[in-house]
C-alpha positions in Angstrom: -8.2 12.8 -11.9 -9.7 10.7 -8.6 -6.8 8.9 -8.3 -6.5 7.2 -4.9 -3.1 8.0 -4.2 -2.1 11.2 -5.8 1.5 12.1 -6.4 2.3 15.4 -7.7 5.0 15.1 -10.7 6.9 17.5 -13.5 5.1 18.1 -16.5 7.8 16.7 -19.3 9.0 19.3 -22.2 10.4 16.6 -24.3 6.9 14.8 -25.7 4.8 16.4 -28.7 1.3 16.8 -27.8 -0.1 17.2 -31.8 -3.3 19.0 -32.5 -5.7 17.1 -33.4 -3.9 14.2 -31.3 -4.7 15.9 -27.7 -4.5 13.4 -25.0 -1.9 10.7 -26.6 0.6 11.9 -24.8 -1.4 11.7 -21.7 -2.0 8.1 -22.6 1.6 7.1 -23.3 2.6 8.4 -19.9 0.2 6.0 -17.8 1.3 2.2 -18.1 -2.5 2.0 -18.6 -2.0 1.1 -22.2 0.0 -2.2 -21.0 -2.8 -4.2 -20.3 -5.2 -2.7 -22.6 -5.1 -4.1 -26.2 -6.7 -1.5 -28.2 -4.4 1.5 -26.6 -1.3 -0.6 -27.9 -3.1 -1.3 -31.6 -3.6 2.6 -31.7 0.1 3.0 -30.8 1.3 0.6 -33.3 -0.4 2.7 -36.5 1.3 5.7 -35.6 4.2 4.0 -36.9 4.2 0.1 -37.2 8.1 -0.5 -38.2 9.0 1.4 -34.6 6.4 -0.3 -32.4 7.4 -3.6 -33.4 11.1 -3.0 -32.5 10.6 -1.1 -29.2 7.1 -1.1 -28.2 7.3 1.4 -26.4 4.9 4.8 -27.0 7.8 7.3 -25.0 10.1 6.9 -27.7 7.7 6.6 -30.7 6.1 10.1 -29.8 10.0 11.3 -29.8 10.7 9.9 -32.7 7.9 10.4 -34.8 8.0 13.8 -36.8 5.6 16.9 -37.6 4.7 15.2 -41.1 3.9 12.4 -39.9 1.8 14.2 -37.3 -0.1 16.6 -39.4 -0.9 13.1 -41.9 -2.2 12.1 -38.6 -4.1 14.4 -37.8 -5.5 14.8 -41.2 -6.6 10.4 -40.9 -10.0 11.4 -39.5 -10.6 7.8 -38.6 -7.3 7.9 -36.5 -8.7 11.1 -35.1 -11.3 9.3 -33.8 -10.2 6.2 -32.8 -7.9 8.2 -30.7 -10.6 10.4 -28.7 -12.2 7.1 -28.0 -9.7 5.4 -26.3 -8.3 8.7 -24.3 -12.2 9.1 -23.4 -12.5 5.4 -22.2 -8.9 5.6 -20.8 -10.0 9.1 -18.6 -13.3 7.8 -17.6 -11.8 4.8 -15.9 -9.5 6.9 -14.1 -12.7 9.0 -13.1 -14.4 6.2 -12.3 -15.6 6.3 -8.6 -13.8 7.1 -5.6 -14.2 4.2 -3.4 -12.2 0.7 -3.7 -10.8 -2.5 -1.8 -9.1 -1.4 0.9 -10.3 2.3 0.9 -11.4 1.7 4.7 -7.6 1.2 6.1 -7.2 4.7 7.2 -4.6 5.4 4.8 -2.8 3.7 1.5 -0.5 0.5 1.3 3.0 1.1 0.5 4.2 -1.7 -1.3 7.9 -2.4 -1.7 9.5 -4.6 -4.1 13.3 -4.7 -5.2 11.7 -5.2 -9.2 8.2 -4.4 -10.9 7.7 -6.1 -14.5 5.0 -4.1 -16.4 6.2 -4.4 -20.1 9.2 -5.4 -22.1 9.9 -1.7 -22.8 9.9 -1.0 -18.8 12.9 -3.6 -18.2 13.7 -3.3 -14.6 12.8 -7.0 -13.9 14.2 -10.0 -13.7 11.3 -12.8 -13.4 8.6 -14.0 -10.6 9.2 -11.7 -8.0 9.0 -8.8 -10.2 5.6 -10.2 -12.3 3.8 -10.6 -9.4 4.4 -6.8 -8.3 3.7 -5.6 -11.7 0.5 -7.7 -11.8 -0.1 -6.6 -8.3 -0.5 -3.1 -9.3 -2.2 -3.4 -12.4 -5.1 -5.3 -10.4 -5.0 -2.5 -7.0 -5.6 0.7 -10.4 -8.9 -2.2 -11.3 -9.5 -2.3 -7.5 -9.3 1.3 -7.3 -7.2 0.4 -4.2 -5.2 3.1 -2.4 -2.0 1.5 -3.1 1.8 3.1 -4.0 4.5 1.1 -5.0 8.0 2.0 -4.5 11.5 0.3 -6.0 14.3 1.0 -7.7 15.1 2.7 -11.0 18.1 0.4 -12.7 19.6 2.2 -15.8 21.3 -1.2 -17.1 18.4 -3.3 -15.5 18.7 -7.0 -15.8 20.8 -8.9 -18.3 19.7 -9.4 -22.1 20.4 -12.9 -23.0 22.7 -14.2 -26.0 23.4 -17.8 -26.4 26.7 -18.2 -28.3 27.7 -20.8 -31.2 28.7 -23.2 -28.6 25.3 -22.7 -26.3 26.6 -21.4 -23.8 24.5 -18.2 -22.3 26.1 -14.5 -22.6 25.1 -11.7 -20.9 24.5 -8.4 -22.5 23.6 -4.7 -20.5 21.3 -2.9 -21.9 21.3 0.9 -22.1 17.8 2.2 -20.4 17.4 6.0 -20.9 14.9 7.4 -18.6 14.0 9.7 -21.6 12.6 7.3 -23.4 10.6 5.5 -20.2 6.8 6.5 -19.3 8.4 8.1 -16.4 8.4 11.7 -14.6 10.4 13.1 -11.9 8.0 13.5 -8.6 7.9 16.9 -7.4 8.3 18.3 -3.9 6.0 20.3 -1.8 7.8 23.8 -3.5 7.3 22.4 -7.0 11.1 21.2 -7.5 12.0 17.8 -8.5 12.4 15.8 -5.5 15.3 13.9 -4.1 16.2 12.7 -1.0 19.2 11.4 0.9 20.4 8.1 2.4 23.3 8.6 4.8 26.5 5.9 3.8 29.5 5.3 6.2 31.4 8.6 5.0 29.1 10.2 2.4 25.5 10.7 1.7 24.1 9.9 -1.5 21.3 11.3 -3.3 18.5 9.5 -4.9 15.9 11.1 -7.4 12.3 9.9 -6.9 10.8 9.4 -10.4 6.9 8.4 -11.2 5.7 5.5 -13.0 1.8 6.2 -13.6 0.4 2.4 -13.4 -3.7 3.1 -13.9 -4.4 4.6 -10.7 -1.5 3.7 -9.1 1.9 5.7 -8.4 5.4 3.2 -8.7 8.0 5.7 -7.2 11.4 4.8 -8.5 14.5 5.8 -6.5 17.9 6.7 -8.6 21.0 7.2 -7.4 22.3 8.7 -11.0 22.2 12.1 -9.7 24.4 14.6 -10.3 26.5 15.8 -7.2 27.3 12.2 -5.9 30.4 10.2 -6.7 30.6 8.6 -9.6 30.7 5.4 -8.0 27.5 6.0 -6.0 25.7 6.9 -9.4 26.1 3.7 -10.8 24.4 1.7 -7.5 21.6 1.3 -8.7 22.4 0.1 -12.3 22.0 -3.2 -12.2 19.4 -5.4 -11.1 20.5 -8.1 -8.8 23.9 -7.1 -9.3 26.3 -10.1 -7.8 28.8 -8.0 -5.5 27.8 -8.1 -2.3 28.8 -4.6 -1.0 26.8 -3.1 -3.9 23.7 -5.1 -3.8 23.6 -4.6 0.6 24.1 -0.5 -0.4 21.1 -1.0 -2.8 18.9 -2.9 -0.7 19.5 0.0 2.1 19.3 2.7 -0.2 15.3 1.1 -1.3 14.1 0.7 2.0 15.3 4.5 3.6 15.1 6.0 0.3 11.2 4.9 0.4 10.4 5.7 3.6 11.9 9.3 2.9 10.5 9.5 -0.4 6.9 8.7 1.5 7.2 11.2 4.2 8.6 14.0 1.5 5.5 13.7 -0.3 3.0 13.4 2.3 2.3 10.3 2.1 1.1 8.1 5.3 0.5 4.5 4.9 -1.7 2.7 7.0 0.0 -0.6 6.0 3.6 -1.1 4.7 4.1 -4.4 2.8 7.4 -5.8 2.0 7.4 -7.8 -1.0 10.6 -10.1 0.0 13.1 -9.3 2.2 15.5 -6.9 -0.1 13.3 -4.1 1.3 13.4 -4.8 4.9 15.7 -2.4 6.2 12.9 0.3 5.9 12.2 -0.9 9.3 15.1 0.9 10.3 14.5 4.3 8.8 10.8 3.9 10.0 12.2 3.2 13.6 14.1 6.3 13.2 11.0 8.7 12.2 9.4 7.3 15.0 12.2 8.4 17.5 12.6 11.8 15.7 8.6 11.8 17.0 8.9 10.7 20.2 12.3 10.9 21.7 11.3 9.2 24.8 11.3 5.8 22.7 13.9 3.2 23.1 15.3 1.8 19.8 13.6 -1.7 20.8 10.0 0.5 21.3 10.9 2.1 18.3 11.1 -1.1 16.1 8.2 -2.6 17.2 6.2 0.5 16.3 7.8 0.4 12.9 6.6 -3.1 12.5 3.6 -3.1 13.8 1.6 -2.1 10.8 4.1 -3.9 8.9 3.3 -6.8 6.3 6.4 -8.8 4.5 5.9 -11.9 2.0 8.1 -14.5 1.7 9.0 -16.0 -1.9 11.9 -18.3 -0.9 11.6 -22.0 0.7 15.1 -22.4 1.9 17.1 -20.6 3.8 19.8 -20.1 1.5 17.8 -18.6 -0.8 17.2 -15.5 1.4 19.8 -12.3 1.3 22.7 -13.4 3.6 25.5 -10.6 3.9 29.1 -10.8 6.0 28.1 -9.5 9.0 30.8 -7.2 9.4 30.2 -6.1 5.8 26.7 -5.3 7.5 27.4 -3.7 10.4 29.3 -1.1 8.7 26.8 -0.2 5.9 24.0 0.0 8.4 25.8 1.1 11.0 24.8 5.2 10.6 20.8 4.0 10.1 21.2 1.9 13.4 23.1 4.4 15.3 20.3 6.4 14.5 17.9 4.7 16.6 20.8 3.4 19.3 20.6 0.1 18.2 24.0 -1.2 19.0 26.2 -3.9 16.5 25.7 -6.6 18.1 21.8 -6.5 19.0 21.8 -5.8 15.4 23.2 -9.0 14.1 21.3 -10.5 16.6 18.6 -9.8 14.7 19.5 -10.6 11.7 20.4 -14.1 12.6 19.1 -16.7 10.3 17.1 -20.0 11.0 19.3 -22.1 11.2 21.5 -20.6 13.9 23.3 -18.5 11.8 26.1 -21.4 11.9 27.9 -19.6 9.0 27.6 -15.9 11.0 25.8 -14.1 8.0 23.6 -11.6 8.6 19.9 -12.5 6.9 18.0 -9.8 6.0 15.2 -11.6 5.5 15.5 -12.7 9.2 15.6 -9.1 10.0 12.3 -8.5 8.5 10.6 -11.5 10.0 11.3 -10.7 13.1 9.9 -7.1 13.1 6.7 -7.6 10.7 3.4 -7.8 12.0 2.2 -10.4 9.6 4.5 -13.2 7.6 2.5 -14.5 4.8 4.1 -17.5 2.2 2.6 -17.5 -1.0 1.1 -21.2 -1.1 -0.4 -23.2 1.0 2.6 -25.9 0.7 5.4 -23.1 0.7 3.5 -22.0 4.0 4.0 -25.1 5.9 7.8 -25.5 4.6 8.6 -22.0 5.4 6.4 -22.2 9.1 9.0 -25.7 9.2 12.0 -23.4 8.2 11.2 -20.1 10.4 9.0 -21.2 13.4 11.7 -21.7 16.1 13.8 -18.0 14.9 10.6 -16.3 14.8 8.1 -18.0 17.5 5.1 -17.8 15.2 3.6 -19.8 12.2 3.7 -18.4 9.1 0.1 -17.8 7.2 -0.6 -18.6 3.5 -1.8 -16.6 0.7 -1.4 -17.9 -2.9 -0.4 -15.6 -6.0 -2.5 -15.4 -8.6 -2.1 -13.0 -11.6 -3.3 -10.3 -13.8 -6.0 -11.6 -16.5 -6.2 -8.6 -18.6 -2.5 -8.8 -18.9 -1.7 -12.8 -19.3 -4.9 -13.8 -21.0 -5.0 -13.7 -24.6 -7.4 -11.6 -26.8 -8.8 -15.0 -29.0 -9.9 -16.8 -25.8 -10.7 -13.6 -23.9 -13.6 -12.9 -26.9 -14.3 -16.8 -27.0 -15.1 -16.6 -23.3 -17.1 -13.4 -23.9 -20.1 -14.6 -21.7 -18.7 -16.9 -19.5 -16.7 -20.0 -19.9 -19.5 -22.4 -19.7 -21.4 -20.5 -22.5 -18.3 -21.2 -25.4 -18.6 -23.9 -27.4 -15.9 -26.8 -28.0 -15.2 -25.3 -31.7 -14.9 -21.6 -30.7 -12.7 -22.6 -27.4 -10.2 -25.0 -29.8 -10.6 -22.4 -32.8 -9.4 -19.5 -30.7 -6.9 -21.8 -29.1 -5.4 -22.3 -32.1 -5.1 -18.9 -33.5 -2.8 -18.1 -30.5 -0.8 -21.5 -31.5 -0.3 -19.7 -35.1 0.6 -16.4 -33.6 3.2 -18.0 -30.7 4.6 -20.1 -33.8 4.6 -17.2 -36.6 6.6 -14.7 -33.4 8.8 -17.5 -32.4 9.5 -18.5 -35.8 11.1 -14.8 -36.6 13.2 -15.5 -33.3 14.8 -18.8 -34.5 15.9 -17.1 -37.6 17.4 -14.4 -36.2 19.3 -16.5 -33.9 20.2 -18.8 -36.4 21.6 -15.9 -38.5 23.6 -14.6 -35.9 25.2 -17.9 -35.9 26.0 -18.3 -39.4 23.9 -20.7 -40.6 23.7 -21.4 -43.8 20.8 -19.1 -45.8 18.7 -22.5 -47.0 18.8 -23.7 -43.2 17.5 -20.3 -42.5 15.0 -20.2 -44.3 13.4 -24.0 -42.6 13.6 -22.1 -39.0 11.0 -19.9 -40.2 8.8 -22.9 -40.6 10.3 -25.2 -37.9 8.0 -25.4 -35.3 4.9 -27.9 -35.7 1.6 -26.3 -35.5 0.1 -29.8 -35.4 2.5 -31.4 -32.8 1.1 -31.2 -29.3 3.6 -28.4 -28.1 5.1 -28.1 -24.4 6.5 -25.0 -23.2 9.0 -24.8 -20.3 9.9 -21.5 -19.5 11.2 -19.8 -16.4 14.6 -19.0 -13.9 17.2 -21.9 -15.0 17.8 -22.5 -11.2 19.1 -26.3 -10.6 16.0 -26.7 -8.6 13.3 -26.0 -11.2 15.1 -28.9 -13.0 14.6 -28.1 -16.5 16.2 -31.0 -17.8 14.1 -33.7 -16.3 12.3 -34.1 -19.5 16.0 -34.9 -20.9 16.8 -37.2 -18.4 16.2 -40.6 -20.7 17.2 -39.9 -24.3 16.2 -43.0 -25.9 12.6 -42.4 -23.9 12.5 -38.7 -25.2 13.4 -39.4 -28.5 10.4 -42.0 -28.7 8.6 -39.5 -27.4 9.2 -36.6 -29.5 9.4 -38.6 -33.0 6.6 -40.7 -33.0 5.1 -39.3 -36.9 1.3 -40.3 -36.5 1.6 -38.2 -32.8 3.9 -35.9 -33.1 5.4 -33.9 -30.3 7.8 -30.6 -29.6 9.6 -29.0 -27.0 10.1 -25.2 -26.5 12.5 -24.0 -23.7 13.0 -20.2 -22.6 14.8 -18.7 -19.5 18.0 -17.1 -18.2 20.4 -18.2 -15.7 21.9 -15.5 -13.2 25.4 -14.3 -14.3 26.4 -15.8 -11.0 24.4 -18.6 -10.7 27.5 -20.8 -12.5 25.4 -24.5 -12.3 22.5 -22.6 -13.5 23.9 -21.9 -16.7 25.4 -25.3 -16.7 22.0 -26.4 -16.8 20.9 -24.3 -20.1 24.2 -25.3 -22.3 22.6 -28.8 -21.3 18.9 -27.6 -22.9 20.6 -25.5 -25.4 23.0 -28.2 -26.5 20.4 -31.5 -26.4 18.2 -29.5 -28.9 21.2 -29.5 -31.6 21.7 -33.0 -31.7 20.9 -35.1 -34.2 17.3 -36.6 -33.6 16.5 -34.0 -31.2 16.9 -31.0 -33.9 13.4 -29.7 -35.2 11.8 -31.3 -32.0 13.3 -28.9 -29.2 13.6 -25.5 -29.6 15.7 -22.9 -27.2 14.3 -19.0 -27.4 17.1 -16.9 -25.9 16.5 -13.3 -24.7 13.3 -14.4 -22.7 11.4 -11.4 -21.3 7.3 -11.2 -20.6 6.8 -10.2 -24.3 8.0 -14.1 -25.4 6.5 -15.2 -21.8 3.0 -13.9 -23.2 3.4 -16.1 -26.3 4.4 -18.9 -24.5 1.3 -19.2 -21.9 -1.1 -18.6 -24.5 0.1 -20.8 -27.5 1.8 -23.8 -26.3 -0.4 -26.9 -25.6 1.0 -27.8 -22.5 2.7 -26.8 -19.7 5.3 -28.4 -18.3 6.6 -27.5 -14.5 9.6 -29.8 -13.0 10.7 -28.5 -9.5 11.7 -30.3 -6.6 9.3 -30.7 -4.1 8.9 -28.6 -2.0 11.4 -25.7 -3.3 8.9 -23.9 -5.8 7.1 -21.5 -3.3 4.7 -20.6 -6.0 5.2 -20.9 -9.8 2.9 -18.2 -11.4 3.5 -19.4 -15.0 1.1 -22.3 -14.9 -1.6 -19.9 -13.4 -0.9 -17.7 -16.9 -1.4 -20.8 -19.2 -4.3 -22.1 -17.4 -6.2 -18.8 -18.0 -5.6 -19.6 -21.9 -7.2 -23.2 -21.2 -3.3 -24.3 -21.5 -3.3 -27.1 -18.9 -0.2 -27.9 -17.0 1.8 -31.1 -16.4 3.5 -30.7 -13.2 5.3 -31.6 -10.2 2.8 -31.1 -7.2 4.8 -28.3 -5.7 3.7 -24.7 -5.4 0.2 -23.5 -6.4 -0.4 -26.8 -8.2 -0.2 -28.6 -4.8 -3.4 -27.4 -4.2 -4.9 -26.4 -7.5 -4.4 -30.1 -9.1 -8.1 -31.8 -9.0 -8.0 -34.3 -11.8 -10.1 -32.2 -14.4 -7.6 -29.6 -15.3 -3.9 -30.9 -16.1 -2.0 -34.1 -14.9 0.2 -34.8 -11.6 4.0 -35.5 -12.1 5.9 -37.3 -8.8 4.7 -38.2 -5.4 1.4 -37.3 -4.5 1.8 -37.9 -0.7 4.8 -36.9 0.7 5.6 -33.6 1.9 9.3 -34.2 0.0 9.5 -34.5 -3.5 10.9 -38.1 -5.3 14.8 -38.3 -6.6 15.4 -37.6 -10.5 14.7 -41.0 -11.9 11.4 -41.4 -9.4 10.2 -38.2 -11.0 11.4 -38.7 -14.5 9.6 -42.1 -15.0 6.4 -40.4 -14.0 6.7 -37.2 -16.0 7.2 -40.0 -19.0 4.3 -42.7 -17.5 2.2 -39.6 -17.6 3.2 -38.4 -21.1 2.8 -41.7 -22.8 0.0 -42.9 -21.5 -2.7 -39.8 -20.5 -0.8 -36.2 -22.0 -0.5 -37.7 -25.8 -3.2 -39.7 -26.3 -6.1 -37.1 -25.2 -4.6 -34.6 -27.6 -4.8 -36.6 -30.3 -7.4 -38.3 -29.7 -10.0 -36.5 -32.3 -14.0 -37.0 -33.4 -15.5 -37.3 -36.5 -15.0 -33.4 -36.9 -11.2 -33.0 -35.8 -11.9 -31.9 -32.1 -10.0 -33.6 -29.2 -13.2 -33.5 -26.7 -11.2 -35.0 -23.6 -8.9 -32.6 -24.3 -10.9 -29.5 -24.6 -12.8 -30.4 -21.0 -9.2 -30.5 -19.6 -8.6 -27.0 -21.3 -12.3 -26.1 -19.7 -10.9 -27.3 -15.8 -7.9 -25.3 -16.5 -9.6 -22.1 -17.1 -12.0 -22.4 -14.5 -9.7 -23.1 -11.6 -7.9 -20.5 -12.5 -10.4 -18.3 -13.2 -11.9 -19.2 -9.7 -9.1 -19.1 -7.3 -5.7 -18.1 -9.1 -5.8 -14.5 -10.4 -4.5 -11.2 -8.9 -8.0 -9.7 -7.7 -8.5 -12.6 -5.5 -4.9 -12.5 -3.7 -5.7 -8.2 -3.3 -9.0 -9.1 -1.1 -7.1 -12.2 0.7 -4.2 -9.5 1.5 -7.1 -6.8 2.4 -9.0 -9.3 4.6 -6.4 -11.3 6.2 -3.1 -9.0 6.6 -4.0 -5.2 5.7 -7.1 -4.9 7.6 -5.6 -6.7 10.9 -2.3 -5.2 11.0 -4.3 -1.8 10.3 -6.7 -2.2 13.5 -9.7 -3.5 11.7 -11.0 -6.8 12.4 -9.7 -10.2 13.7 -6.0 -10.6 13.8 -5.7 -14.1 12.6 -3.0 -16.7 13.3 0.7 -16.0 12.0 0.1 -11.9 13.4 1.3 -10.3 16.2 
């Protein structure tokens, strides 16, 4: 195939290829089928029962039998269903040879600590790892020459459980690398490749395994390779794990192990961009590559030439938020990789001294990474004046903005995606609120099955079961709330008057419902403090049947969420959400948001699509109560009238033409293609040689 970036990988002996069936192997193994709707509907017929509890095509060709093949095989309108989507499927990989960004000289490397593609892929945890999966989806659209690299986690992120007492547990899962869309990269004698990271005593080994996303190659380093030490086989488990020692030896182990997985495979970027600052010690392994090309360099010259074509994105407002580490803790781990380039200790934690002195002596690695990358960008045009506030005197340079957006084909849902066939403006108010609606029914119907599940695993009695099914309102106006349960994002500021709530929510002629979803981190102790509040408000009596909690939250309920709910609802305090991509998913399903003006809705607020929550001047956000009596004010007296306000045929017009300024906004400014050709024209080209280097480069 024309692929942009090609990487050479092991054919896998484990997958049928059925007569008959040729090429449906070749489509499960290409994350293709993620954001394409009729590959997954194929995939569910081969056998319904083991899509819907794994959906995931790797272990459904496994599982599935040479019966059930030949009947296959014999269903001649499967037969041909399936040539047409592996035809359509091969023809866009065919499809031309030029792309955004095909004029940098080389590919863009792009390095993220977590990539969320599906619900069967779970090495994610939230945000970060959305907007790199999204990220790629759009450069295979572009046809841009992009590879991604990150880790491999065998345990991944935490499965949520909330106990009888809601409080939030935390289960590992059990990933298998058999059963993931996933081959081992080969080397340039045809073996599968590995390469090493030296450690203070030890090397360890990391296996370099392909995830085929469209056109572009996610290489994923794993350290569960036989020959190290037990120990070292399990670093890279766990996503995010809390120990410090661990999650340092990871971070080092992503940015060498890509920069040696790159140069194994031939593989010369003309622009390396850092995705947050857990990959930023690949400055040091790139520093070392260019000594080993040019011994006459000092480790100093040698740094600057690693950063030079270097891009990193920040996704945190505060400095605590970055990755602080002991800094003798750090000079030990990265002690052999600085040696390497004779960078001595204490120029070293020099470098990684944070913004605000370093009063605490931690070594930031996100400091580190600032300081050597050739362009900083923030990703909003608020977070990039708080973050140019935060890093300006450590760094000497202002820090540019450029906004997320995300992945349509993934986020927006099939019923408005047909109602908009044509453009926006060409859909009528009926088919807009009728396809609207039919992704209410389908978010209540799949949430529905999750509220009894939950309740079973509870106890509760069968009879009480049996309303869960049925709970949720599909005439209430519904507001969804989903996302990280950090104390920031405030998720309880809806809760925050219960008398006022409960007026709210039980009003019978306009009736209204809550729906909450998100995890905590196992360390993040307040966090979870926080959810037993949510979990534990929607038990109580008056609040019960009104509020709703969906545990185990992952982009499969996430895609519900955006696309049913009727409103959004987004709490931060100003200005600590950098971005906030969740809101940009519901607008694209004409789900307007209710929101703090933080983030992207700083600047994507314009009175036509959604309603402002909080100060609308300052640069800081209000206190609790300031915020809280305008979230309500705004409720009361604009959010629940419009909804139910109705015509003389049932349709809320006011409403719809809010739903209308929500999809175009997004539409216009807030989706993934847009933030590729910002990055393209105002980091990758500079940085690369080509064109104006604007403010905020060096």
């Amino acid at each position: 195939m024309a692929l942009p970036v090609q990487v050479v990988s092991l054919e896998r002996t484990d997958l049928p290829n059925p007569s008959g069936l040729e090429g449906l192997r070749e489509l499960a193994e290409n994350l293709w089928w993620t954001w394409h709707p009729e590959a997954r509907r194929l995939f569910a017929r081969i056998d319904p029962q083991t899509w819907a509890r794994t959906r995931n095509p790797i272990h459904l060709l496994r599982q599935t039998d040479a019966e059930h093949w030949s009947a296959l095989a014999a269903d001649q309108r499967f037969v041909a269903d399936t040539a047409a989507i592996v035809t359509a499927f091969r023809a866009d990989m065919e499809n031309g040879k030029h792309g955004l960004g095909d004029d940098l000289g080389g590919p863009i490397a792009y390095l993220c600590a977590e990539f969320a593609l599906y619900e069967s892929l779970p090495v994610y945890s939230g945000g970060l790892g959305v907007l790199a999966g999204d990220l790629c989806k759009a450069a295979s659209d572009a046809r841009m020459p992009l590879v991604a690299v990150g880790p491999l986690y065998h345990r991944g992120y935490f499965r949520q459980r909330i106990d009888a007492e809601g409080r939030q547990e935390h289960l590992e899962p059990d990933i298998h690398p058999a059963d993931l869309p996933i081959r081992r990269a080969a080397d340039a004698s045809g073996r599968a490749l590995e390469v090493s990271v030296e450690l203070p005593g030890r090397v360890v080994r990391l296996a370099v395994w392909v995830a085929q996303v469209g056109r572009v190659p996610l290489l994923m380093l794993d350290a569960d390779v036989a020959g190290n030490d037990p120990e070292d086989r399990r670093i890279t488990d766990q996503l995010y794990v809390p120990e410090r020692r661990t999650r340092l030896t990871q971070e080092l182990l992503l940015g060498v192990g890509a920069a040696r997985a790159l140069e194994a495979l031939g593989i010369r970027p003309a622009v390396w961009h850092l995705n947050e600052g857990h990959s930023a010690l690949v400055i040091l392994e790139r520093a070392r590559q260019a000594c080993a090309a040019d011994p006459s360099l000092s480790g100093a010259d040698a740094l600057a030439r690693a950063g030079r074509d270097m891009v990193m994105t920040l996704h945190t407002p505060v400095p605590a938020g970055n990755e602080r580490y002991d800094p003798d803790l750090a000079i030990e781990l990265l002690g052999p990789a600085a040696a390497a380039i004779d960078l001595a200790a204490d120029r070293l934690r020099e470098l990684g001294t944070g913004p605000d002195g370093d009063s605490n002596g931690s070594f930031d690695l996100t400091a580190f990474g600032l300081r050597q990358a050739a362009a900083i960008n923030a990703v909003s045009k608020l977070h990039g004046r708080t973050a140019t506030g935060t890093w300006r005197a450590a760094i000497g340079r202002d820090v540019q903005s450029v906004t997320n957006g995300v992945h349509r084909p993934t986020w927006q849902a099939e019923p408005i995606q047909k109602a908009l066939t044509g453009g926006e403006a060409h859909a009528s108010d009926r088919e807009l609120w009728d396809a609207h609606a039919e992704q209410k029914r389908q978010m209540i119907d799949f949430l529905g099955g999750r509220l009894t599940r939950q309740a079973l695993r509870h106890g509760v009695a069968p009879e009480a079961v049996g309303d869960l099914a049925g709970a949720l309102d599909p005439q209430a106006l519904t507001i969804g709330f989903a996302r990280r349960f950090a104390t920031y994002k405030r998720a309880d500021l809806i809760l925050h008057d219960p008398h006022r709530l409960n007026h709210l929510l039980a009003d019978p002629d306009r009736p209204v419902q809550l729906i909450f979803a998100g995890k905590a981190h196992p360390a993040d102790e307040l966090g979870q403090d926080l959810l037993e509040r949510v979990v534990d408000t929607s038990r109580r009596v008056g609040m019960a049947g009104r509020i709703f909690f969906i545990e185990d939250y992952d982009l499969r309920i996430a895609r519900f969420l955006v696309s049913g709910v009727d409103l959004w609802l987004n709490t931060p305090r100003r200005p600590l959400e950098a971005s906030g991509t969740s809101g940009m998913k519901a607008a694209l399903n004409g789900v307007p948001s209710v929101s703090i003006l933080d983030g992207w809705w700083d600047e994507a607020f314009d009175g036509t699509n959604g309603w402002a929550v909080g100060r609308p001047s300052s640069e800081d956000g209000g206190s609790d109560e300031e915020d809280a009596e305008s979230l309500y004010r705004v409720l009361e007296n604009a959010v629940v009238p419009a909804f139910f306000a109705r015509d003389h045929i049932g349709l809320p017009r006011a409403w719809i033409e809010v739903m209308r300024g929500a999809m175009r906004i997004a539409l216009r400014d807030f989706t993934a293609d847009r933030v590729l050709r910002d990055y393209v024209e105002e980091l990758y080209r500079p940085v690369a040689g080509i064109g104006e280097v604007p403010a905020g480069t060096r």
